[in-house]
Each structure stands twice: as structure tokens, then as C-alpha cells.
N, C-alpha and C positions, 0 to 999 in steps of 0.2 A: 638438513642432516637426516640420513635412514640409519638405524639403528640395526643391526645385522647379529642376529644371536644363531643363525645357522640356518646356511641356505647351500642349494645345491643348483648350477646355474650354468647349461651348456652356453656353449659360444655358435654360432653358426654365422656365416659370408655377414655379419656385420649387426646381425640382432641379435636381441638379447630374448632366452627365453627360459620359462620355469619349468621346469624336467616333475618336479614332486614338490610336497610340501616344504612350505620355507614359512621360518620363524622373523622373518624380515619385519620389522617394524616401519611403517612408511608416517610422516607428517604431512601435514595436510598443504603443503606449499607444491607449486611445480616441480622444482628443481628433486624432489623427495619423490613425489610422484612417479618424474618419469624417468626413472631409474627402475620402476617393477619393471623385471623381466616380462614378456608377453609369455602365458601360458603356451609351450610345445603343442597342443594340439592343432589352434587354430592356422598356424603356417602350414601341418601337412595337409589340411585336409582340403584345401585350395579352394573349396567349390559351397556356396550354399544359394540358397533359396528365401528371398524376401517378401513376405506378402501383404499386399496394402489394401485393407480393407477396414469400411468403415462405416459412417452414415452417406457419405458423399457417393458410394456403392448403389445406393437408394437413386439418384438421379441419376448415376452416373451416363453423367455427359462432361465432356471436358476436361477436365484433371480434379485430386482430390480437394485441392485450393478453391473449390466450384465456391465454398458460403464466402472467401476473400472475393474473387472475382467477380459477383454475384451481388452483396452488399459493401465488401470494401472498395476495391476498385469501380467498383459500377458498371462491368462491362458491357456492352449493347449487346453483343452475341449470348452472355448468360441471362441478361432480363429478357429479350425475346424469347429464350427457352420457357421462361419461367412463364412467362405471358401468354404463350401459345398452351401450355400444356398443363398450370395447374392455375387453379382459382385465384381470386385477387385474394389478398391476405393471408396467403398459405405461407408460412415461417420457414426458418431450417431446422427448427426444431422442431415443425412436424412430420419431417422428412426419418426421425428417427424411430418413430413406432412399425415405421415401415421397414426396418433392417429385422425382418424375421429369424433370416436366417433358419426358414424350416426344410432346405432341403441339405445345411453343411454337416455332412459327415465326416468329422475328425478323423474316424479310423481308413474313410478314403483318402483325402487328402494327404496323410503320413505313407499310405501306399504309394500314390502319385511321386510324392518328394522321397522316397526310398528310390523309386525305382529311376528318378532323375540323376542318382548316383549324386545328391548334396548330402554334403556331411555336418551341416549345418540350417537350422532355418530360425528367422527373424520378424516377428509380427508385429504390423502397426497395434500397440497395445494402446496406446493415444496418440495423433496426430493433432493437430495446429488449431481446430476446433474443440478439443478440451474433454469429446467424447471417447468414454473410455470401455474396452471392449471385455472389460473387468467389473465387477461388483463393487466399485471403487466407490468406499465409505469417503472419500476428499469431492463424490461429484457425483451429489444428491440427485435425482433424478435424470442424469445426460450419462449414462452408466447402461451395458447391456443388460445388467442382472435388475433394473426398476422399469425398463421400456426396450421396446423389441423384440429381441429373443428370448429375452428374460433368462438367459443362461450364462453361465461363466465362459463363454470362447478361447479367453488365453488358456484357462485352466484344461478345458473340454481337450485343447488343440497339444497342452504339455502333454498331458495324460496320454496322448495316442502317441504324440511322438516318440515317448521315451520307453515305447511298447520294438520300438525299432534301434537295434544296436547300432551302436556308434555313429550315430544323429545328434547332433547338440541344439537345446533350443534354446532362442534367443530372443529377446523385446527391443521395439520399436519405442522411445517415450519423447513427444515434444514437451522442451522446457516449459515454452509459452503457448498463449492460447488470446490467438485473434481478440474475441468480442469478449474477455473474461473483464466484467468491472474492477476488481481487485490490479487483474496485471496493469489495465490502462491507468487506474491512481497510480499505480509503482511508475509505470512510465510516463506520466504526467509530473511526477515528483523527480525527475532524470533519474531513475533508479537509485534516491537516495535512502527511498523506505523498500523494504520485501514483503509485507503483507502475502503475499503472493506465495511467494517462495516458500513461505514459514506454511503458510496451511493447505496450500494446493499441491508445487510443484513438489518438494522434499518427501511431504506425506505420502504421495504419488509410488515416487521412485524404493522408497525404503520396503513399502508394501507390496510390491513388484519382487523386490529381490527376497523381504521375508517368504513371500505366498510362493513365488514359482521360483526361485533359485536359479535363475536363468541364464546361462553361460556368456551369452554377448548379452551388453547392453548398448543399442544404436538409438546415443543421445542426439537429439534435434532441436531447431524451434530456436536459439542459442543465441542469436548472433546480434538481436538488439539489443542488448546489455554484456556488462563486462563479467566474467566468470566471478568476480566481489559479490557482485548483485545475487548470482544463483548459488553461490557456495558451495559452487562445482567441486574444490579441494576437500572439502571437510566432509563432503560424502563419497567422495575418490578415498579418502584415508581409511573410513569405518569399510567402505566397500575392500579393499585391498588387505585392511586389517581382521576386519571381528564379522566380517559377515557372513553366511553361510556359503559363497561361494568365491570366499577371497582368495583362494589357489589355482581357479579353473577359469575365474570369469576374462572374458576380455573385452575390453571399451574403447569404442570411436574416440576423436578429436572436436568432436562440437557440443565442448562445455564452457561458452561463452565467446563475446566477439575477439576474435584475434588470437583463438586458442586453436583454430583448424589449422592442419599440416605442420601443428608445432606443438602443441601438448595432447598428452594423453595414452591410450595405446597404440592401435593401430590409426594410418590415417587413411579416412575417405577424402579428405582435404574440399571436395565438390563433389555433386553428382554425375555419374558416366565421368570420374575419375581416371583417365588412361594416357598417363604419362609417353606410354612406347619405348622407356627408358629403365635400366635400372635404379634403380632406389635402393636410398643407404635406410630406411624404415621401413617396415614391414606393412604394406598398405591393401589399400580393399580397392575394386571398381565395383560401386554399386551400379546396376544399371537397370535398364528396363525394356522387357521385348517388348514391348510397344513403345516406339519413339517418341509420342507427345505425351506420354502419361504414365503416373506408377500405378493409377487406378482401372477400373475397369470402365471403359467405355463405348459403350452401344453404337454409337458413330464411327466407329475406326473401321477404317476400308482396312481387306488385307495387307496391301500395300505398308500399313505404316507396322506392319509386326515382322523386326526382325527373324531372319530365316535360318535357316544352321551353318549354310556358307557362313554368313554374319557371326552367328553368337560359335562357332569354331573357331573361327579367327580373335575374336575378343577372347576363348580363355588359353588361346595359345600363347597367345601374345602378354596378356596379363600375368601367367603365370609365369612365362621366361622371364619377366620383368622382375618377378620377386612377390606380386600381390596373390591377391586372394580374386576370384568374381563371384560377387555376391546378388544372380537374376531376380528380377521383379516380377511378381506374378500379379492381376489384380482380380479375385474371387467378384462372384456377381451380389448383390443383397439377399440374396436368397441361400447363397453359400456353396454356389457352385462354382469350381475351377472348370472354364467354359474350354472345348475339345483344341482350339487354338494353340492355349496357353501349357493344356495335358497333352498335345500332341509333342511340344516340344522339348518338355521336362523329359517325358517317356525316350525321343529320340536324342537328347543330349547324356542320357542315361544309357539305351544302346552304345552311343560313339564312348560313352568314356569305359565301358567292359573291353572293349578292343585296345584303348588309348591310354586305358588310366595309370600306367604303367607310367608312363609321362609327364602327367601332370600328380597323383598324390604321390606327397610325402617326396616330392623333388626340390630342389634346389636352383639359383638360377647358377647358368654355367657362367668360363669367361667372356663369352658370345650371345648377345640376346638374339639377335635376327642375322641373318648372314650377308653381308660387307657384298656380296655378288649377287647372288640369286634372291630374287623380292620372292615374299610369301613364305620365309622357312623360319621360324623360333625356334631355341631351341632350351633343351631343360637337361638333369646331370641327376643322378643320384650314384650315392655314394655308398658299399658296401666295406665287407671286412677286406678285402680282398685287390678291390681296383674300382676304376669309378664307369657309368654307362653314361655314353651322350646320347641323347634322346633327340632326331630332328625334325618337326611338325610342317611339314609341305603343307600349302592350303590347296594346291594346282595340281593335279597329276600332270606328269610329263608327257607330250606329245611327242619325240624324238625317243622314246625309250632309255630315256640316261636323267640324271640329275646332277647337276654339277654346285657345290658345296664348297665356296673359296676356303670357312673358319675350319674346318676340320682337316688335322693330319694324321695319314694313317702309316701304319708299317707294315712289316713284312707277316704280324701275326695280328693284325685286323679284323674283326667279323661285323661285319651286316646283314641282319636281320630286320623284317618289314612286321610290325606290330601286327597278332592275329591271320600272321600268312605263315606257313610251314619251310625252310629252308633257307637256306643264306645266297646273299646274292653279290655277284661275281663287283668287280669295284679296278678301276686304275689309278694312280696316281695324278694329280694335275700337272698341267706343265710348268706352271710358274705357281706349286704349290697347291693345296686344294686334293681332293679327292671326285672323282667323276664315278654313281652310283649304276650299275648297269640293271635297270627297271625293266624286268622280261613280260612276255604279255600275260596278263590275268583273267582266265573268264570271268564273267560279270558274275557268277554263281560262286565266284569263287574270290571275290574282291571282299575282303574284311571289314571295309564300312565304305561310306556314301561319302564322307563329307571328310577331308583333311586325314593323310596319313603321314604314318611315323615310323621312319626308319631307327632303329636302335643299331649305337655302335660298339661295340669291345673292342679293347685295346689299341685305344689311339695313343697319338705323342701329345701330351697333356704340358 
């Protein structure tokens, strides 16, 4: 049952979202749950910035899962790493004195991700090894502020963010934690006791949202136990209810096994999430320019870091679709976002000044991709007045024309080329469709590099 003493609660293409404050009383069961609206911000702002960084940072080779791979799996390619390059009896716990972190400057970093055009950003605050990149009184000595940098990071990294309007920042938290003796008794008991939950993970996440009041929370770590065990509901309830951010915040689907793609707020449902469909919930593609890793890795040929042909296509597509894309960046142990990963924030930042027209604060249309022509999404916003259809080519045209089966136009039609000056001439299709007549552009004078966007007024809708 929710209790409704007064809420205010727009409707849009099939979600639910909170416009302002509401007096909504939520209980701590699903059905209660997922009835909150999704806070109005995080649908317009379609675009953020994930950063996974951590003690695995420190080796980084391989993925951030290096101490699972490492001492849980036993992989031969991480013990030869470890073989060749550090001493016999060197831990993973000595690998944390070494996350210095003496060259990360917070107030660069929020320049960076400003200038990427995300409207959002999300820190691993603790990942799957239990270290936490907080002063975290639940994690005595494996904490930044007792080893390391000996400073507050999340705190360091809010501080600068929120130096930058209309940024919202957000934490990373895994539920569970590999080699914690606590969780392995829980899970040795089939998660019949929470020791765990009671003094680690809870204490954890309440002190997160006290300390930094954090707009997303991207819960993880989840899925070997049932949402009973972590008592996902009943800090979903105080979260939604009495916490300092229960109007604004908005929360993933991985708060326990069998609760992804079906409870929660929004879903990530998996990682590199990319349905290429519409979706009746309002979901996220977390993903990662680097295809084998969210972390940073020393070994990665250029080859494996998505390009802008690539990550254009993904937030075209994503966003016709109805979601969000949420890029992975993975900082070095030292605390530098390395020129690779700044080169492409900076230039998906470029594309979205020309673009962003089309992707924030739009809607998907009744057309995601077009039925004829491959490589075109498309995206709608809606004014007092009439509605724009927004078309994202990923291909410029070789023949000088683009031909567009989903769109009909009329006799008082206009097209316009996002970030180019004038409108441009257009026929009808013969069996329907619109055929775009694309004149030649100097190269000085082509509005971006990578996927452009025709804007249309006044089609037959």
C-alpha cells in the first residue's frame, strides 16, 4: 500500500516521474516501492559519466575483479602477472597503500566531465573488494582516509562537482564484498543470518547518503543473495521516505537476485545494457570506452577503446530508445583521467553543443530507427506550440539526398541541419517518406565530425 498525502506527478510516453516535492509515504515492500515516480531530472538529462576507480587502479591490468581473478578464480594470466612483477608474498592489500592518488585533482576532473556535456556523474565509492574510497568508519583500515591518499575522494570529488551547475553526483556501492569473513559466514549459513548486512553493507550505504546526499545511487554486488538477505526494501523505504535526498535521488534495479529489470528505479538490467528497442521503463546503458574493462588498464592496445563513430552511435540509439548512457571512464592510481579517455569526454562534449538539441530533455518518438534507411534514430521534443522530430544520420550521404521512409511531411514542412545555417530543400517519397536534399558543405564549414542531425517542423504526426 503507498500512502498519498499529496503529490504532484507528470505522466510522459509511459513513465512515471516526480516534477517536485511529494508527501508520498512509500512501505518497504516492492509493489510500494515501485510506484515512486522517477525523479524529472534524470530522464532529461540523458548523458552521464561513470568512474571506476579504485585499489585494482594500483595494478591495473586486466579488469577491476583483478583480486577475484587473481585469488578467486586463480587465473594463470593474473598469477603470471603477479609472478613476474611483484615479490612472493605481496597481498592485495598491499596493493592499497599504493593508490596515492597524488596527482587527482577534483577540480580538473569536474572540468573534464563538464566540458563532456554529462549531466550526471557516478563513483565507484566501493566495489566487490570492500575498499572504500571514503573515510568509512564500517571498513577499519581498507578505507582511503586510514591508507593511501589518506583523503576523502568521494567527498574531494562532490565538492568540485557541485562547484558546476546542473551536474548531479552520484555513487557506485557493491552490496557484497568477495573475501569479507563476515559475508562468507552469511553465505555459508545460505543467507539465513546478515551479520554482514547489519554492520557492513547498511552501515555503508545510510553513511553515503547521510555524508554526500548523492542523486543516483548505482547499487551492485547483489545477485548472490535474495533482496530478504540485504534488506534492500527497508532502506529503499527510509531512502524514498525521510532521507535527505528522497525527492531527487534516483536508484538502479540491482538490490538483490531476481530484482534486476524488474524492481527498483531505473533499469540497467546488465552491463552495456542496449536493448535497440523501445522500452515501457525508463533504463540506463551503462557501458565502457574500453571494451574489456570499466577500469583502467596499462595493456589495452588502442584498438580496444571505443571511437566516436562508436560511442555516437550508442547515444543515438540509446536515447531514441527511451534510456539514459551512462560512459565509463577508468582514472589511473595516481588520479589521472589519462588523454585517451579526456580526449573523448572533451569530444563527445564538442558533438553534443551542435547535437544536444536532440538528445537533452527529448522524448523517444513513434519511430526509433527508420524502417528503410540503416543508421538513422530518431528523437521528438515537445513544445507549447507543435512537436520537433529530431533525425541522427550516423553516415553522411554519398549521393547528396537522404531518404527517410518514417517521416511525413507537408506542404509547410521545414528542415534544418543542426548547427548549419538554413533550411534545406526536401521532396516527397514516392510510396511515402520524405527524400532530404543534402547540398555540398565545405569541410570548414561541416558542424561536426561524427553523426549529424536533421531537425524537422511541421510534419503529419
Amino acid at each position: 500500500m503507498v500512502k498519498v498525502l499529496f503529490a504532484s506527478i507528470p505522466i510522459a510516453i509511459g513513465f512515471l516521474y516526480i516534477s517536485g516535492a511529494t508527501a508520498v509515504k512509500y512501505e518497504s515492500n516492492w509493489a510500494s516501492l515501485d510506484s515512486r515516480p522517477l525523479p524529472t531530472w534524470f530522464d532529461e538529462v540523458k548523458f552521464g559519466v561513470f568512474i571506476c576507480w579504485g585499489v585494482y587502479s594500483v595494478p591495473s591490468y586486466g579488469s577491476p575483479w583483478f583480486w577475484w581473478y587473481w585469488k578467486g578464480v586463480k587465473s594463470p594470466a593474473y598469477q603470471q602477472f603477479m609472478e613476474k612483477n611483484y615479490p612472493p608474498g605481496f597481498t592485495y592489500a598491499d596493493f592499497a597503500p599504493l593508490l596515492k592518488a597524488e596527482l587527482f585533482d577534483p577540480d580538473q576532473w569536474a572540468d573534464i566531465i563538464e566540458a563532456s556535456g554529462a549531466k550526471y556523474v557516478v563513483i565507484t565509492a566501493k566495489h566487490h573488494g570492500g575498499f572504500t574510497l571514503w573515510p568509512s568508519e564500517n571498513s577499519w583500515n581498507w578505507n582511503s582516509g586510514d591508507t593511501g591518499p589518506h583523503r576523502d575522494l568521494v567527498g574531494d570529488l562532490a565538492t568540485a562537482i557541485r562547484r558546476k551547475p546542473g551536474i548531479h553526483y552520484g555513487v557506485y556501492h557493491s552490496m557484497f564484498e568477495w573475501f569479507n569473513p563476515l559475508y562468507l559466514q552469511d553465505k555459508a549459513n545460505n543467507f539465513t543470518t546478515n551479520e554482514f548486512v547489519k554492520t557492513k553493507t547498511m552501515p555503508e550505504l545510510y553513511d553515503l547518503v547521510n555524508r554526500y546526499k548523492p542523486e543516483v545511487i548505482y547499487s551492485d554486488g547483489d545477485w548472490e543473495a535474495p533482496d530478504t538477505y540485504w534488506n534492500s526494501t527497508g532502506f529503499l523505504a527510509w531512502l524514498y521516505n525521510d532521507s535527505p535526498v528522497k525527492d531527487t535521488v534516483a536508484v538502479n534495479d540491482r538490490w538483490g537476485n531476481g530484482t534486476s529489470c524488474r524492481h527498483g528505479g531505473y533499469y540497467d538490467c546488465m552491463d552495456r545494457y542496449s536493448p535497440g528497442v523501445l522500452q515501457s521503463h525508463k533504463w540506463e546503458n551503462a557501458m565502457t570506452i574500453d571494451r574489456k574493462s570499466w577500469g583502467y588498464r596499462r595493456e589495452a592496445p588502442l584498438a580496444d577503446y571505443l571511437n566516436m563513430d562508436h560511442l555516437t552511435q550508442l547515444m543515438a540509439e540509446t536515447v531514441s530508445c527511451g534510456g539514459n548512457l551512462l560512459m565509463n571512464i577508468g582514472p589511473t592510481h595516481d588520479g589521472r583521467i589519462v588523454p585517451i579517455y579526456e580526449e573523448r569526454l572533451r569530444d563527445m562534449g564538442a558533438w553534443l553543443k551542435v547535437n544536444g538539441e536532440a538528445i537533452y530533455g527529448t522524448k523517444p518518438w513513434a519511430h526509433q530507427n527508420d524502417s528503410v534507411t540503416p543508421g538513422v534514430w530518431y528523437t521528438s521534443k515537445i513544445d507549447i506550440t507543435q512537436t520537433f522530430v529530431y533525425a541522427i544520420f550516423l553516415d553522411w550521404p554519398e549521393k547528396g539526398s537522404l531518404f527517410l521512409q518514417d517521416v511525413s511531411p507537408n506542404s509547410q514542412t521545414r528542415v534544418t541541419l543542426l548547427g548549419y545555417e538554413g533550411e534545406f530543400d526536401w521532396q516527397p517519397g514516392t510510396s511515402g517518406g520524405i527524400t532530404v536534399e543534402i547540398p555540398p558543405i565545405p569541410i570548414n564549414r561541416m558542424p561536426c565530425k561524427w553523426a549529424w542531425t536533421l531537425k524537422f517542423q511541421n510534419l503529419v504526426l
